[in-house]
N, C-alpha and C positions, 0 to 999 in steps of 0.2 A: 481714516477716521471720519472724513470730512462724507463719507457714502453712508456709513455707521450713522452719524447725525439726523442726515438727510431721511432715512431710511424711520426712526424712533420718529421725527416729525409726521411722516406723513402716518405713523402708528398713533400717533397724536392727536392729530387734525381728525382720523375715524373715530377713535375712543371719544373724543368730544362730540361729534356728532352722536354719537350713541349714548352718552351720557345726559345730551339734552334733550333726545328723547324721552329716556325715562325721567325727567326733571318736569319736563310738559305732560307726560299722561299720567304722574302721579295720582291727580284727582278720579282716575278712573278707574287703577287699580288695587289703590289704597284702603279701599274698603272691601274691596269685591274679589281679593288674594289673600292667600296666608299670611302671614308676618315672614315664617320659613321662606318662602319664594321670593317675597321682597329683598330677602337678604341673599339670595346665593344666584339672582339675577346679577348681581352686578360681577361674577364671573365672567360673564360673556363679557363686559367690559375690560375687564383686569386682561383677559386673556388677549383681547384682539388690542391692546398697548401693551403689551410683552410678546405675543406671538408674530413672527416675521413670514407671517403666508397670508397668500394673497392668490385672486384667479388673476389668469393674464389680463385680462379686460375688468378693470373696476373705477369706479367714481374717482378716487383718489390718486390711482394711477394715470389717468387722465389729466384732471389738474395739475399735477406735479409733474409731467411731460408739456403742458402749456406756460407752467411756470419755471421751467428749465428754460424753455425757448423766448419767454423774455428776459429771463437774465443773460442769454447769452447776449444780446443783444444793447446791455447795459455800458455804461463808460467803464466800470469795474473790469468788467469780463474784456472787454477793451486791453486796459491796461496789463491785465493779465496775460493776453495773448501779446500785446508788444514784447513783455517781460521775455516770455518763454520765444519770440523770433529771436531776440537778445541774446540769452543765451544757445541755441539752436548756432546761431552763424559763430559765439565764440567757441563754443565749443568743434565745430568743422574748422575754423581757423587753427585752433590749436592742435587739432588732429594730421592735418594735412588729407583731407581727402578734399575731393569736388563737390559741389554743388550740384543740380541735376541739370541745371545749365549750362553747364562746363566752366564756369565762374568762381574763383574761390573766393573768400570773403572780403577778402582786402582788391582785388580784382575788381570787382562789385562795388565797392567804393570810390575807388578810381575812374572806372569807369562812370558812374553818375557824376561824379565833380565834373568830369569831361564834358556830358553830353549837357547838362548846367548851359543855360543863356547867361552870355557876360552882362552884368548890370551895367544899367546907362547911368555913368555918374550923373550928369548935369539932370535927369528925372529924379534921380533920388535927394537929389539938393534941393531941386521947384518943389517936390514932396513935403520936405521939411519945413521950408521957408511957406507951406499952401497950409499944413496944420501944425501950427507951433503947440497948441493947446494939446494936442493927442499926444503931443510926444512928453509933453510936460508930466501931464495927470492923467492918468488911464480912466475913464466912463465909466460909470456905473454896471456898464452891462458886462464890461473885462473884469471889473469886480467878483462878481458873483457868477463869471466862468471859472476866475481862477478857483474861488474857493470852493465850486462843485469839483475842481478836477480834483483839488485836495483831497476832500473828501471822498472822493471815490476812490484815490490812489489810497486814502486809509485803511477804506473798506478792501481795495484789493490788496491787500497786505495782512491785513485782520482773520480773510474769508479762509486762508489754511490753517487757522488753528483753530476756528471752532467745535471742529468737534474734540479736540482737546481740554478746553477750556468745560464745555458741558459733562464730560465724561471727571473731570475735575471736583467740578461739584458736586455731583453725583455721587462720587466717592468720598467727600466731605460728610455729606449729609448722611452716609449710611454708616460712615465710621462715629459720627458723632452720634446716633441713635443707638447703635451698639452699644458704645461706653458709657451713654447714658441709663440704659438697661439693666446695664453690670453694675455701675454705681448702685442703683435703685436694689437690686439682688441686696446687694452687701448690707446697703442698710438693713436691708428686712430682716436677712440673716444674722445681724450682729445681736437684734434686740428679741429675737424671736426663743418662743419658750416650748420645746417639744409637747404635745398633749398625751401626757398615759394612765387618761380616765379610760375603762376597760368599760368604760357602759358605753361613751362617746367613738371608740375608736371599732364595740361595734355595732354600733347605728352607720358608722361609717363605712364600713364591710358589706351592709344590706343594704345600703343603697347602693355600692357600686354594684352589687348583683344585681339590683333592681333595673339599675340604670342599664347595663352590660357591660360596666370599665372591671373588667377582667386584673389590669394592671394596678399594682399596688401605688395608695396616695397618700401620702406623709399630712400629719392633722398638725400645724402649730400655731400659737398666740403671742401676737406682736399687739401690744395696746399704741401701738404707733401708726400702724396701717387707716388708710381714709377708709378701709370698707374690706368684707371679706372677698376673698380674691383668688384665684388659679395662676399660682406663677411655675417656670420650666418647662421646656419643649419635652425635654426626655425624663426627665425626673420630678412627676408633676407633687408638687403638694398646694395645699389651701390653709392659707393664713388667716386669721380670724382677730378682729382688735379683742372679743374675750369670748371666751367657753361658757365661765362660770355664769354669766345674765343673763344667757339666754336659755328659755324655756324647749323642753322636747321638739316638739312642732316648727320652732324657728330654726333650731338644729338641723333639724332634715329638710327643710326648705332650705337654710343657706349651701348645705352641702349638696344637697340636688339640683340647685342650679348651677355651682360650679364645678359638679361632675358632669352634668348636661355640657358645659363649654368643653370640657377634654372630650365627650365621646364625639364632638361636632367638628373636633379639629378646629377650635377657634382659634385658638395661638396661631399655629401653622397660616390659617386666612388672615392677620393680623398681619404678621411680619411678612407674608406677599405685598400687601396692601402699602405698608412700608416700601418694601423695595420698589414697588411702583410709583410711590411719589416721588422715590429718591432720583429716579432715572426721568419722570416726568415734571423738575422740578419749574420746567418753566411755563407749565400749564397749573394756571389757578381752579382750573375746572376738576384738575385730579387732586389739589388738597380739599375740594367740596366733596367729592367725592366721599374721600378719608375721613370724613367726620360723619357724611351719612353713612358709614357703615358699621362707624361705635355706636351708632344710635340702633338701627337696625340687628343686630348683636345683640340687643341685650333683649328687644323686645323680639324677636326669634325665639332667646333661651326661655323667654317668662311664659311663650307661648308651649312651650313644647312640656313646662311644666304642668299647667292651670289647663292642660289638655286632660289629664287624668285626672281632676279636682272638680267637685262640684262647689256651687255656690257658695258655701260658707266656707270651703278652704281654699276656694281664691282670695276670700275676705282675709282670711288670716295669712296666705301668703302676699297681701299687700299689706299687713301690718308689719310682716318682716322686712321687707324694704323700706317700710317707715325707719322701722326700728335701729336697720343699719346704717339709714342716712342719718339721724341721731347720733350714734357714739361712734361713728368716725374722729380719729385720729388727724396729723398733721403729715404724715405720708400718703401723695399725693399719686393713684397708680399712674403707670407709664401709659404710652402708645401700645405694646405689647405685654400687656396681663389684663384678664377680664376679671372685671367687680362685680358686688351683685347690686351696688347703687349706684348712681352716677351723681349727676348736678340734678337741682332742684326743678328744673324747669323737665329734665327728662324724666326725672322721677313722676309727675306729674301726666307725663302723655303714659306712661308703662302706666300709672293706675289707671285710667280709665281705662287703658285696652284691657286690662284685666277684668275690670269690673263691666266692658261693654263684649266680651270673648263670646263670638258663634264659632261653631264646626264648619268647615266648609262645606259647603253644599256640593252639588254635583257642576253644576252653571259653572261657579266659584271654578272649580280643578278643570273645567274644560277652557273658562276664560287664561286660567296661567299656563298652560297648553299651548295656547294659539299665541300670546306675549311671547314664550319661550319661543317658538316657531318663527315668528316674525323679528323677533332681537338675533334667533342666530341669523336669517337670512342676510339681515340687514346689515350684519357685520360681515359677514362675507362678500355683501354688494357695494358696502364703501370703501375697502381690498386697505392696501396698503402702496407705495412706490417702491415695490421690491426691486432693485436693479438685474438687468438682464444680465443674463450671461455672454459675455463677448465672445464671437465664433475664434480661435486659434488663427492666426493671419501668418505669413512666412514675411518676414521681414529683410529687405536683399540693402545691405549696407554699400554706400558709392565705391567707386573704384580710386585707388589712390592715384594721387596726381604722381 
């Protein structure tokens, strides 16, 4: 379990490196990439902190072979190998085989008592009566040997269940997102009102042909819900706080953006995103991550909308976001369901990119190109500490005594 740990660290230690790359050249590409690409860059990320490959030669595997070789070298790792000679001779003692010295364990002991210098009483008297004080009070500096040895013997004690303990969590945190999900379902389901207005459900039909979601999407109204929403991996529908107030044009903007999330496979990247915190939870740099990609989400989907919108129905598709940030509800969506409003401050940066929306240019697609180009490299060139494979060795057990 304890290689397992080792191994998700140093997938760790790259993913972060790579993560603050693209945290430092934001300024560069923020204006000069699509919205689209800002969001499904951070796969190379996701991927090279869950994917376990690596070249033999890499940044990380380097490190993590210099940092093996000072820990072995540590009081810990010390202690640890006393432990296992410890056991190593009880166990040959209770076996009855030999030693490779021809020595059995108790043998071995006998023998060192033996060859032991007998102590000179009358020095070890002058000793006593030479530092009374040392033997009284221990120094400062026996202090704070003993309690390093402590502490290391805890640490050597501790170091085989970590990756127990992390794989622990990890499973806490994913079952409790779970049942937090399911909860959230159940509410929306308990208060939710099927929709069978035949004008609404089909406006709803022509977009999904518009859009390409081929797959049928259940239309319902929960006046509970904070905002309209895409919930279900397999059985998608779109919940709406109401039908009835909103105007034609807000209609197909709400359901166009939330048919835009099912055709982009947003849930599915949602609940990855999830299982990567869950396993990374002891890098704060993967819950940064997690929150830059609810943001980038929504302005991907806004983008891929007000791509086919000129000027004045981007205007009206930012009044619908007004609109919906307005009559939200007191259900509050999860980690895993995409809205079509957020919080107020995000609301705020999605209208201006609306209202500031160029085409990419040619520059623009050859600049995410060469980013693309250069993030996979780079995740490949800071590898992972994949452990080797140990060659098969023939093992020849002592001869019995």
């Amino acid at each position: 379990m304890n290689d397992l740990l080792i191994l998700f660290l140093s997938m760790s230690f790259s993913g972060s490196l790579l993560m603050l790359a693209l945290f430092l050249l934001r300024p560069l590409y923020q204006k000069n990439t699509s919205r689209r690409w800002q969001y499904y860059v951070w796969l190379i990320v996701i991927a090279r902190l869950l994917l376990p490959f690596s070249p033999e030669k890499s940044l990380t595997g380097l490190l993590a072979q210099r940092a093996g070789q000072i820990v072995l070298k540590s009081p810990a790792a010390q202690i640890l190998e006393d432990d296992l000679e410890k056991q190593l001779e009880q166990a040959v003692e209770g076996s009855g085989f030999a030693d490779p010295k021809g020595y059995s364990a108790g043998q071995k002991d006998h023998t060192r008592q033996e060859n032991l210098p007998a102590a000179d009483e009358s020095s070890f008297a002058g000793n006593q009566n030479r530092h009374p004080a040392q033997n009284q009070s221990p120094d400062r500096a026996s202090v704070i040997q003993t309690a390093a040895e402590q502490l290391s013997d805890f640490g050597a004690k501790l170091f085989p269940h970590l990756g127990t303990v992390w794989i622990g969590i990890a499973m806490l945190l994913g079952i409790r997102k779970i049942t937090a999900y399911q909860g959230f379902l159940r509410l929306v389901k308990a208060g939710r009102e099927e929709i069978t207005d035949t004008e609404r459900l089909d406006q709803l039909a022509q977009m999904g042909e518009h859009v390409g979601v081929m797959r049928p999407v259940e239309l319902y109204v929960n006046r509970l819900v904070s905002s309209p929403m895409l919930l279900g991996l397999f059985r998608p529908c779109i919940v709406l706080p109401t039908a009835h107030g909103l105007s034609n044009k807000e209609f197909i903007y709400t359901i166009w953006h939330e048919l835009i999330h099912y055709k982009h496979l947003d849930l599915f990247y949602k609940w990855l995103v999830q299982i990567t915190v869950c396993l990374h939870w002891f890098n704060p740099l993967v819950r940064l991550m997690g929150r830059e990609l609810e943001r980038a989400c929504e302005l991907a989907c806004d983008e891929t909308v007000i791509r086919e919108l000129d000027e004045r129905g981007r205007r009206d598709y930012g009044n619908t976001l007004l609109h919906a940030f307005e009559t939200g509800g007191s259900y509050k969506n999860t980690l895993t369901s995409v809205t079509l409003s957020e919080g107020a401050e995000q609301l705020k940066e999605r209208l201006g990119a609306i209202m500031i929306y160029k085409r990419s240019s040619k520059l623009a697609i050859l600049l995410s190109i060469s980013l693309t180009m250069a993030f996979l490299s780079g995740a490949a060139a800071v590898g992972a500490a994949v452990p080797a494979k140990a060659s098969p060795k023939q093992t020849q057990l002592p001869a019995p005594v």
